[in-house]
C-alpha positions as a Markdown table, in Angstrom:
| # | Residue | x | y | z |
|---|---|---|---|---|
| 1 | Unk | -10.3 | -5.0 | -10.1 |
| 2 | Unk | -7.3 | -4.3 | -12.5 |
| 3 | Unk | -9.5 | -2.1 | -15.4 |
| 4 | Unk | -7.2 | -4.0 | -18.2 |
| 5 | Unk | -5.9 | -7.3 | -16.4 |
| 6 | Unk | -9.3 | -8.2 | -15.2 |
| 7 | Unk | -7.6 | -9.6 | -12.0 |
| 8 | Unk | -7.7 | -8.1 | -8.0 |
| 9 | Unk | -4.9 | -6.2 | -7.6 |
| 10 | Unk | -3.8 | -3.9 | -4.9 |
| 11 | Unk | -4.3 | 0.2 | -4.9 |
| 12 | Unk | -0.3 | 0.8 | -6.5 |
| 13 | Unk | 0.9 | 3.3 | -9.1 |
| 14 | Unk | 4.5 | 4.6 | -10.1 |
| 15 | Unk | 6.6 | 6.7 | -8.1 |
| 16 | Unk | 7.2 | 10.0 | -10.0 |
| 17 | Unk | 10.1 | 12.0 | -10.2 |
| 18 | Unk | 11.0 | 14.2 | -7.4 |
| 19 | Unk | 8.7 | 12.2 | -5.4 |
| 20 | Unk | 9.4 | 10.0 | -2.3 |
| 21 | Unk | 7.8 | 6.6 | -2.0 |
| 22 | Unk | 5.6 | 7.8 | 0.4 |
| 23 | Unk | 4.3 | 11.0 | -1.4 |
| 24 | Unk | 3.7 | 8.3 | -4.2 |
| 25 | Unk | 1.8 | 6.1 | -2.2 |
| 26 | Unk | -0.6 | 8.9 | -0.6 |
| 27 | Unk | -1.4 | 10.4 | -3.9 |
| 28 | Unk | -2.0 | 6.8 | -5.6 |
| 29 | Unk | -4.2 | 6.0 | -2.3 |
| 30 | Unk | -6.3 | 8.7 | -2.8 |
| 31 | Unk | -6.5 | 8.7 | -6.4 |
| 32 | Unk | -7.2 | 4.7 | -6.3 |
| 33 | Unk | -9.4 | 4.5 | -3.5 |
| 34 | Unk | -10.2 | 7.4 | -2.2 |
| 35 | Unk | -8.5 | 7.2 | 1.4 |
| 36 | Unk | -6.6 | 10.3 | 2.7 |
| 37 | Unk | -3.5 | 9.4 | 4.9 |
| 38 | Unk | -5.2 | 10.9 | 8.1 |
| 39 | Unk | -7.8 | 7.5 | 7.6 |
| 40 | Unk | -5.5 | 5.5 | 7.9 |
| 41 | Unk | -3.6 | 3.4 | 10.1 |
| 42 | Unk | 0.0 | 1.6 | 8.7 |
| 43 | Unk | 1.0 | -1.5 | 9.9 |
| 44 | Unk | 4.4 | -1.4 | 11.2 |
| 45 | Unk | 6.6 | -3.8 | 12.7 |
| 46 | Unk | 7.0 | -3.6 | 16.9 |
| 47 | Unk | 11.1 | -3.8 | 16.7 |
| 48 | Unk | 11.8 | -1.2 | 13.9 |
| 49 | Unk | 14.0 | 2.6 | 13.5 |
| 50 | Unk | 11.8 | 4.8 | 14.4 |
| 51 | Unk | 13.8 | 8.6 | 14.1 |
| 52 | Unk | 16.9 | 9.4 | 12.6 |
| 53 | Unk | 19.0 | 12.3 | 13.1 |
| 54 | Unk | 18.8 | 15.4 | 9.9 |
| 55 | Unk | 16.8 | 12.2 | 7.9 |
| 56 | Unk | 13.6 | 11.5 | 6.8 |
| 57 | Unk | 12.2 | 8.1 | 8.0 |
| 58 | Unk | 9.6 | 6.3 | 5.8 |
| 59 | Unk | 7.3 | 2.9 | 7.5 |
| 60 | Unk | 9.1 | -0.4 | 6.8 |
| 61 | Unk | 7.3 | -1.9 | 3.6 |
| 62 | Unk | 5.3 | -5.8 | 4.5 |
| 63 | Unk | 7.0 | -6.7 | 1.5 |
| 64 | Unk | 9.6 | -5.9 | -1.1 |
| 65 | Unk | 9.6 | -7.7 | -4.3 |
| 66 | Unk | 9.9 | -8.0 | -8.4 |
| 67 | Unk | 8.5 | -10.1 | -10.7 |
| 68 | Unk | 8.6 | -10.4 | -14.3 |
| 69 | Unk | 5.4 | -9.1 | -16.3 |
| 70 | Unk | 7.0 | -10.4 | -19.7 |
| 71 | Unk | 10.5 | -12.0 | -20.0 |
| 72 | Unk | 12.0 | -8.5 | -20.5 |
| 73 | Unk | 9.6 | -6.1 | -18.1 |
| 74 | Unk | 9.7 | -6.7 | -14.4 |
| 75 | Unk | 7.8 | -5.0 | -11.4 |
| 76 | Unk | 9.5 | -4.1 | -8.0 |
| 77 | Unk | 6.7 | -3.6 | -5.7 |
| 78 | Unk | 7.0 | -2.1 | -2.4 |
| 79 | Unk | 3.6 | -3.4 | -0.3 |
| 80 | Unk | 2.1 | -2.0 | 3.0 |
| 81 | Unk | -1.0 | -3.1 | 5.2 |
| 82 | Unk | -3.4 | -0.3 | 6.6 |
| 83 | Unk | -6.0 | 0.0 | 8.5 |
| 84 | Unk | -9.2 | 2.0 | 8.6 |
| 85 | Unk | -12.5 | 1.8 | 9.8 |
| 86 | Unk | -13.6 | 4.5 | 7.7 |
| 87 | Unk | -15.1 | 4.8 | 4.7 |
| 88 | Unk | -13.2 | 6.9 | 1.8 |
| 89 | Unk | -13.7 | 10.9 | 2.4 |
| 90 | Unk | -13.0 | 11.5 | -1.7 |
| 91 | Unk | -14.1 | 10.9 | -4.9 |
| 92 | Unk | -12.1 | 7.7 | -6.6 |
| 93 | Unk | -9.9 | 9.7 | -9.8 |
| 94 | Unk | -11.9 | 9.2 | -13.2 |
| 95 | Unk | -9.7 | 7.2 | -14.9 |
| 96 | Unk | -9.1 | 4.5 | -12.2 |
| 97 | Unk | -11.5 | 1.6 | -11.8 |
| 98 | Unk | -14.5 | 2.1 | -9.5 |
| 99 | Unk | -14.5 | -1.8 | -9.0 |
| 100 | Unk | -12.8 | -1.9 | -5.1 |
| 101 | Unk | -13.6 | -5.3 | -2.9 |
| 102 | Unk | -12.5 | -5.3 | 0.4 |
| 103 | Unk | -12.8 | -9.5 | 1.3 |
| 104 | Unk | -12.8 | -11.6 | 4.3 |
| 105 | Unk | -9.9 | -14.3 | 5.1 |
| 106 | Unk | -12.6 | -17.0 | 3.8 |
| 107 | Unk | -13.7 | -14.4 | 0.8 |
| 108 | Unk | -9.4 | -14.4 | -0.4 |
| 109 | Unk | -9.3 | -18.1 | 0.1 |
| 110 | Unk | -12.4 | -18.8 | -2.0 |
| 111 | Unk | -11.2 | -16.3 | -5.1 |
| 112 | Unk | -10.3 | -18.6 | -8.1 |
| 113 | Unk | -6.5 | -18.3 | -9.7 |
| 114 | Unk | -8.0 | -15.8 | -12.5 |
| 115 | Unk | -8.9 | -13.6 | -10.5 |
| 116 | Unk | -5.9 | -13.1 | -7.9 |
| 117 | Unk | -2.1 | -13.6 | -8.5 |
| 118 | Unk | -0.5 | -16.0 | -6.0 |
| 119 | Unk | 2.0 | -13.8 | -4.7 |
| 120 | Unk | -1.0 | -10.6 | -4.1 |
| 121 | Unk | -3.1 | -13.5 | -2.3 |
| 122 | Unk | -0.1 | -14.4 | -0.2 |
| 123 | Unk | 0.6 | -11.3 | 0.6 |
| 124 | Unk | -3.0 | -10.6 | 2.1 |
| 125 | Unk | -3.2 | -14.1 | 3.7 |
| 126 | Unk | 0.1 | -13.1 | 5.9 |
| 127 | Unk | -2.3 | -9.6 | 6.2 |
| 128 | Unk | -4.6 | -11.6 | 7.8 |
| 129 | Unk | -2.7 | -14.4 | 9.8 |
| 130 | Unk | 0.4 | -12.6 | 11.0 |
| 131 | Unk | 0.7 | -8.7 | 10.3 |
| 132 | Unk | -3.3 | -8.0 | 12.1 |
| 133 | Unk | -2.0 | -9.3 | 15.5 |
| 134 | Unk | 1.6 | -9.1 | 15.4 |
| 135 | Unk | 2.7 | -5.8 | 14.0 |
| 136 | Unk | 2.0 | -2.4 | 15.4 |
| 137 | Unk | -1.1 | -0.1 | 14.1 |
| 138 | Unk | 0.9 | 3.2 | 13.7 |
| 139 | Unk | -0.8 | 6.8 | 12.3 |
| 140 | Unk | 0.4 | 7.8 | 8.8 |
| 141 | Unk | 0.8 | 11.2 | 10.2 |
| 142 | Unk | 4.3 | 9.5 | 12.1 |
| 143 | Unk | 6.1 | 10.0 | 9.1 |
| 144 | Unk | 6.7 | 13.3 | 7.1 |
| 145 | Unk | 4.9 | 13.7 | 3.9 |
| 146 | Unk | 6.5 | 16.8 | 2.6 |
| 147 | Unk | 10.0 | 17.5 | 3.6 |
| 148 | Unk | 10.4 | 20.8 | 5.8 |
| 149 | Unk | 12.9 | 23.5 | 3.8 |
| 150 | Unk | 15.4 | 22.8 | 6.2 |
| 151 | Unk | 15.1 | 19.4 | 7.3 |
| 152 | Unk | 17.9 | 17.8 | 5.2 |
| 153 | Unk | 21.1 | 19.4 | 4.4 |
């Protein structure tokens, strides 16, 4: 629960500078909700890239969007699906809300409109209809958090 839109929203955050989307996403899972990478499973899809020669290869996102928050700030979001059956080995950060919900298929469908944006309900509904059973459950640890010294040039 969003601590100043009062709506369900996803763990997110900003990618900082001299950060890769997937450092940014670690450190915003753990901060958010307290999940490590190594608890976690990403969903991935079966037909994908999956090494590159001298490059860094980051999961395929479910979905890439933006959206307008007023008529002249938009939001791109880059949104991925994982998997745990763990629960949380840290702390959630201090100024993030403490409020997390995980829901059932029926528990989404059932959430009124002021509580959900459409397009974060859709998203989890295609969680729950098409990415569960058709994409592959892949360890985070397949894709390089910190970039070795050497590794690009």
């Amino acid at each position: 629960m969003h601590k100043k839109l009062n709506v369900l929203l996803p763990v997110g955050g900003h990618v900082e500078l001299g950060e890769t989307p997937w450092q940014a996403i670690s450190h915003e899972l753990a901060e958010e909700s307290g999940y490590q990478f190594n608890q976690l499973q990403i969903i991935q899809p079966r037909s994908r890239i999956k090494t590159m020669t001298k490059v860094v290869q980051h999961p395929y996102p479910l979905s890439m969007n933006t959206h307008d928050i007023t008529s002249e700030h938009y939001h791109t979001d880059i949104e991925y699906g994982f998997i745990t059956s763990e629960d949380p080995h840290l702390e959630i950060g201090g100024d993030e809300s403490v409020d997390i919900r995980w829901v059932t298929k029926q528990e989404l469908s059932d959430l009124p409109s002021s509580m959900i944006f459409d397009n974060i309900r859709e998203t989890y509904n295609f969680l729950f209809t098409e990415a569960l059973t058709n994409l592959d459950r892949i360890s985070t640890s397949d894709f390089i958090l910190e970039f070795p010294n050497d590794y690009i040039k």
